[in-house]
Every structure is written in C-alpha cells, then in structure tokens.
C-alpha positions as CSV (number, residue, x, y, z in Angstrom):
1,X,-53.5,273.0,34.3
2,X,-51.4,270.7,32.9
3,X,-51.5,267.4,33.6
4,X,-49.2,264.3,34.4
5,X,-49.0,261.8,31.6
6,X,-49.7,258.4,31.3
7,X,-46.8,255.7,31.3
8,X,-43.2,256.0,32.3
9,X,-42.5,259.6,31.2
10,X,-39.8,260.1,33.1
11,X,-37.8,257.4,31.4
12,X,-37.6,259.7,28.2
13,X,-35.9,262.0,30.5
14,X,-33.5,259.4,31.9
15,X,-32.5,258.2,28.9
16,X,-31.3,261.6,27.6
17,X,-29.6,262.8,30.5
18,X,-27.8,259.2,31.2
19,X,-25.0,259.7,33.2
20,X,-25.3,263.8,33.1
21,X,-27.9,263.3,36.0
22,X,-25.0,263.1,38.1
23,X,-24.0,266.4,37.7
24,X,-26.9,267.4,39.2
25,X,-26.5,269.6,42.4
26,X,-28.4,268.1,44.3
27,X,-26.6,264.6,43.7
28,X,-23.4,265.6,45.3
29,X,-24.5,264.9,49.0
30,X,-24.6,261.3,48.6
31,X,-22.2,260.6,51.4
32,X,-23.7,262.5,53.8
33,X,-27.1,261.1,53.1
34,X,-26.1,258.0,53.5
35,X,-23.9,258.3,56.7
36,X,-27.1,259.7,58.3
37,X,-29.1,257.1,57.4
38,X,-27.3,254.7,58.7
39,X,-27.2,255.8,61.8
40,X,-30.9,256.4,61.6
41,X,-32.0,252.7,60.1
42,X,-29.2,251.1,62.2
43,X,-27.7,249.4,59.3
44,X,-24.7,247.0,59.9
45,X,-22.5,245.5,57.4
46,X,-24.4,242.3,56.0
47,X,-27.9,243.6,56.2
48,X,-29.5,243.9,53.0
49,X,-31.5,247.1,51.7
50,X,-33.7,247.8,49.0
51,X,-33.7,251.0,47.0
52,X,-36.9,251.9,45.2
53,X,-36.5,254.1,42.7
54,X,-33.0,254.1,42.9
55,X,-31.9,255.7,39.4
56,X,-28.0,255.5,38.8
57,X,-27.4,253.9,41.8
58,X,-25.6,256.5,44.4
59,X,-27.6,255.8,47.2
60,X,-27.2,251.9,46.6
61,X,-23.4,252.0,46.0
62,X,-22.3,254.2,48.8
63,X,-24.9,251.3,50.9
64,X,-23.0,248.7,49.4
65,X,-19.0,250.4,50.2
66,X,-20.1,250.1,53.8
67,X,-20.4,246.6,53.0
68,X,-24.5,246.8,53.1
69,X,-25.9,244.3,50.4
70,X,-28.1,246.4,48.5
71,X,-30.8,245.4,45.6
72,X,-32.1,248.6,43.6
73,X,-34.7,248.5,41.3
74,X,-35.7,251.5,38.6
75,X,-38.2,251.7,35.7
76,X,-35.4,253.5,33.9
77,X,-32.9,250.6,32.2
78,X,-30.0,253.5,30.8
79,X,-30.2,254.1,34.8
80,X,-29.9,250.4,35.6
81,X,-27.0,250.2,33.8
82,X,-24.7,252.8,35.1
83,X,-25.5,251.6,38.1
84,X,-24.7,248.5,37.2
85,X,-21.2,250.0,35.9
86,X,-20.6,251.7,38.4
87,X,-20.9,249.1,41.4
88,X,-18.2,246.9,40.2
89,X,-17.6,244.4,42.8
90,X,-19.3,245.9,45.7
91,X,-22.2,243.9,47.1
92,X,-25.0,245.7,45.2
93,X,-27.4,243.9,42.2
94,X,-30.1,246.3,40.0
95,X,-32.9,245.6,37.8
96,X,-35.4,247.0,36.1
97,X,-38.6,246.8,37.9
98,X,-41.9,249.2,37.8
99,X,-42.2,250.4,41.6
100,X,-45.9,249.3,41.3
101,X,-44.6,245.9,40.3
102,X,-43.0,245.4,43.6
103,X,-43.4,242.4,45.2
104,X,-41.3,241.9,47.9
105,X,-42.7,240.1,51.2
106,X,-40.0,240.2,54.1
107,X,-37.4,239.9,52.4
108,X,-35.2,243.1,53.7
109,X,-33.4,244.8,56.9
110,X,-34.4,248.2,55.2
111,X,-35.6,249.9,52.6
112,X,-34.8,253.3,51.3
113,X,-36.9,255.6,48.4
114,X,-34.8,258.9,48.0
115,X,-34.9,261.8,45.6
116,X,-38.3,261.1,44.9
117,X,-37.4,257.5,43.2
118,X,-40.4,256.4,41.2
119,X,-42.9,257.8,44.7
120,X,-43.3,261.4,43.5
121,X,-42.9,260.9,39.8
122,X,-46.9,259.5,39.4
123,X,-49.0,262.5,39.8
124,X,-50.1,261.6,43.3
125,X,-53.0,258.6,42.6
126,X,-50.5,255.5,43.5
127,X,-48.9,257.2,46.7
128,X,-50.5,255.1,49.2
129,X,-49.9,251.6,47.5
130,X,-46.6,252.1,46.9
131,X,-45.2,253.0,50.5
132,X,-47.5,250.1,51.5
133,X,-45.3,247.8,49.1
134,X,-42.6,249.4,50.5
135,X,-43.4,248.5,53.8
136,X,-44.3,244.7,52.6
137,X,-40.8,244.6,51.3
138,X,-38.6,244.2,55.2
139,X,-38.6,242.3,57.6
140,X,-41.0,242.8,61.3
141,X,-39.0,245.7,62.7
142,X,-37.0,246.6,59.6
143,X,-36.3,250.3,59.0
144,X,-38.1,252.2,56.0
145,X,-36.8,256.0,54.9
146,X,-38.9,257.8,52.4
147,X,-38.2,261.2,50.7
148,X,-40.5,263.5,49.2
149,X,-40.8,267.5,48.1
150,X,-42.5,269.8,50.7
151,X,-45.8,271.1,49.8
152,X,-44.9,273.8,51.5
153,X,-41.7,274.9,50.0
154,X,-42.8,274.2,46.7
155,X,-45.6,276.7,47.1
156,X,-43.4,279.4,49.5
157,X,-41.0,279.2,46.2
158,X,-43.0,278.6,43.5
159,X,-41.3,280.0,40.0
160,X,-42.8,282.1,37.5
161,X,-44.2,279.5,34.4
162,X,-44.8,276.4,36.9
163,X,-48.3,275.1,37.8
164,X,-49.4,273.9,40.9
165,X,-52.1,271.5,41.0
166,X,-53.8,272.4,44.7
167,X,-56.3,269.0,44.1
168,X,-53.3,266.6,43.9
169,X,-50.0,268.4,44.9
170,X,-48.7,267.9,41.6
171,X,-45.7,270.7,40.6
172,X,-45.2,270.9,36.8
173,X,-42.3,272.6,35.5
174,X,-40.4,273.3,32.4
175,X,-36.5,272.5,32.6
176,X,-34.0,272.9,30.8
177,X,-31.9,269.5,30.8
178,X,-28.4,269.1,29.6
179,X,-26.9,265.9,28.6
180,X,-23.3,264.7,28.6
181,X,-22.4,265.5,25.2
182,X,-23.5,269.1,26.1
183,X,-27.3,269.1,24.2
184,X,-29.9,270.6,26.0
185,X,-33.7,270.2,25.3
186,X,-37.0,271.3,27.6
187,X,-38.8,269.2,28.9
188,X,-41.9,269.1,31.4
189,X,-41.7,267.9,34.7
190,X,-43.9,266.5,37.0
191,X,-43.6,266.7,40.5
192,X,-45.9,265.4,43.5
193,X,-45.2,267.3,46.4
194,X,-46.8,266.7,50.2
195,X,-47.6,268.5,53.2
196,X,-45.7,266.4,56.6
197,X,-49.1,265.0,57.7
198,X,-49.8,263.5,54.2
199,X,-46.7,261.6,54.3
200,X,-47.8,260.6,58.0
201,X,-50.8,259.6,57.3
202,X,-49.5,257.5,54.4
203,X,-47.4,256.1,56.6
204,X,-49.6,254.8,58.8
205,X,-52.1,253.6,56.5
206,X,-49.4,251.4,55.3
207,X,-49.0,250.2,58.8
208,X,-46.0,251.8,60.0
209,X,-44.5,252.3,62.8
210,X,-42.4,254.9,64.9
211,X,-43.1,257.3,62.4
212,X,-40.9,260.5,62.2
213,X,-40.8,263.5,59.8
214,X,-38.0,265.6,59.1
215,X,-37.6,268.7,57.1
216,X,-34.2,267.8,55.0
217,X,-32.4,268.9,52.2
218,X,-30.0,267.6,49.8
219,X,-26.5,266.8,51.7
220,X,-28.3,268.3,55.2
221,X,-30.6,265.2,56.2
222,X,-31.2,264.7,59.7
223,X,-33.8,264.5,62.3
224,X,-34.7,268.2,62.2
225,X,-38.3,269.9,62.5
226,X,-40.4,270.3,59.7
227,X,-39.6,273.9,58.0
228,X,-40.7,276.2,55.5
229,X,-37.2,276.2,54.5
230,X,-36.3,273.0,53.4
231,X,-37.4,271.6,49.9
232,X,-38.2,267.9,51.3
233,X,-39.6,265.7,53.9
234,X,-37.7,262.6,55.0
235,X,-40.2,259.8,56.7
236,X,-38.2,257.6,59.0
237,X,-39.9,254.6,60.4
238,X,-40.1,250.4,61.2
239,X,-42.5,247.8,60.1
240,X,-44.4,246.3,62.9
241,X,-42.7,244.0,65.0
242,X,-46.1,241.7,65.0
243,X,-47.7,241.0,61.9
C-alpha cells in the first residue's frame, strides 16, 4: 500500500498544472456552487468569508462578484497568484498560508473548504485539527461549509490500479495530468475520503453546531440525502452562538 508523503506534495502538482487546473471538469460548476451556498450560509454583501484551501481562487472570486469580501489562503503560491490575477478589483485578498498554520480567532461571517482544499490532501492524521481551526476562524453563529470525497463512492467506484487504504480512508491513484502548454506527466494522488458520520463526528468534536450532511457533486450541491451516488459530502453548519 502505498503511502501518503511527507510535506506539501501536492504543490508539485500545482505548480505544473498552473492555470490548466481550470480546465478541469469538475471546476466548471463554480457558479452554481456558490449560488447554493449562499443561500445555505446566508451570506450578504459585506460579510467576509474565508476560503481554506482555496487553490486558483473560483470559489473566492465568484464570493467576492456578489460583493462578499473574501480572504483565501493555499499552500500552493503558482495558485495564489492566479488567483490573485484573476480577482482584479473585486473585494477578494490571497496568501500563502499552510492550513495547519491557521490562526484565525473570530475573525469571519463564514468560512468555506471546497474541492477538498488542503482538508483531504493529508492522508487523514490532521483531519480533526483542521476543521477545528476552521471552526476557530468565524464568528459565534458564523456559517462553516466543508467538502470532502465519499467513502462510499470511492469504494462503490473504485478503478482498476488505485489503492484504498481501509485503516485511514486514503485513495491513491495514478493520473495522468496535462498542463497548459499541452505536456502531460503521471503523477500519484492522494486522496482522504470519509464515510457521512466521520465528517459528523468531526464536526462536532470541533464544536459545531446544526450540523447537516449532504451527498453533492460537482455543479449539483444542495441539501440532498447522503447517496451511494454522489462522489462527495458537503458539511453545512454554525459555530456556537455561546462560547
């Protein structure tokens, strides 16, 4: 079984694919993701979100054109700056920042971690700590959204050549990436994947509340059951009002 690396591995990746992660499939339901969210975090213009793990940015900038101030932070810095780029003059700032590192106390209406951002990329030993920084980050009663792969679709679907680590929930993979030039290398990928009453129970033992679990997928969130069908889990929930 192979196992997930030490350090920022994924940044090799990042830095290779640049601004050809965009291209990516699963990248092109931005809008919709965000227009649900919304809704769901009852964000008004002004408020100001985190993103963790918030790679190029198209979570944060779509945020930010609803005139949401947004702050993203990503371990990656060739993903910093397209983001960067590509916010102009929108209300939206980046920076490079580790999401172990973060150290945010009440300082945010919201905070969002989609498309696994930094959460599922660390072979499932720093889960815990990082939703409760997470969590640390907004305000009492602030909204927190968290994405993560199923455990059970990962399993259901499972492709000939990848590895499933049963002990941690770790999917490892071999892809073939393209950049924007049109190379393409292989690469291994790690991803942590979780059953709907992990990420509950996470979510608690960060401390919080009004907890819901969805079964999403790329450009179809909402507040649907939990399926065999869809490839991630979205946790929707609020810091305590009293601590």
């Amino acid at each position: 079984m192979s196992t997930v690396p030490p350090g920022p591995w994924f940044n090799e990746i990042a830095a290779f694919l640049g601004p050809a992660y965009l291209k990516n499939a699963f990248t092109k339901g931005t809008e919709q993701e965000v227009d649900f969210l919304v809704g769901a975090l009852d964000l008004r213009p002004g408020m100001r979100v985190l993103d963790v793990g918030c790679g190029p940015g198209r979570h944060a900038i779509a945020l930010a054109g609803r005139g949401i101030e947004v702050h993203g932070v990503d371990l990656s810095p060739e993903f910093i700056a397209i983001a960067r780029k590509a916010a102009g003059d929108l209300p939206a700032t980046f920076e490079v920042l580790d999401v172990r590192d973060l150290a945010f106390q009440h300082e945010f209406d919201a905070a969002i971690c989609l498309c696994q951002g930094g959460f599922g990329l660390l072979g499932g030993e720093e889960d815990e700590a990082i939703v409760v920084k997470i969590a640390h980050a907004v305000r009492p009663g602030g909204g927190v959204a968290v994405s993560a792969f199923s455990s059970y679709f990962a399993l259901r679907w499972i492709e000939d050549g990848d590895e499933f680590d049963p002990a941690n929930g770790v999917n490892h993979e071999i892809a073939t990436l393209k950049n924007a030039d049109g190379e393409e290398i292989e690469r291994d990928l790690w991803t942590t994947c979780f059953t709907a009453r992990e990420l509950r129970l996470i979510g608690r033992a960060a401390g919080l509340v009004d907890i819901r679990i969805s079964g999403v997928s790329p450009a179809s969130f909402g507040a649907g059951p939990v399926t065999l069908r869809n490839p991630e889990l979205l946790l929707l929930a609020r810091a305590p009002t009293d601590r």
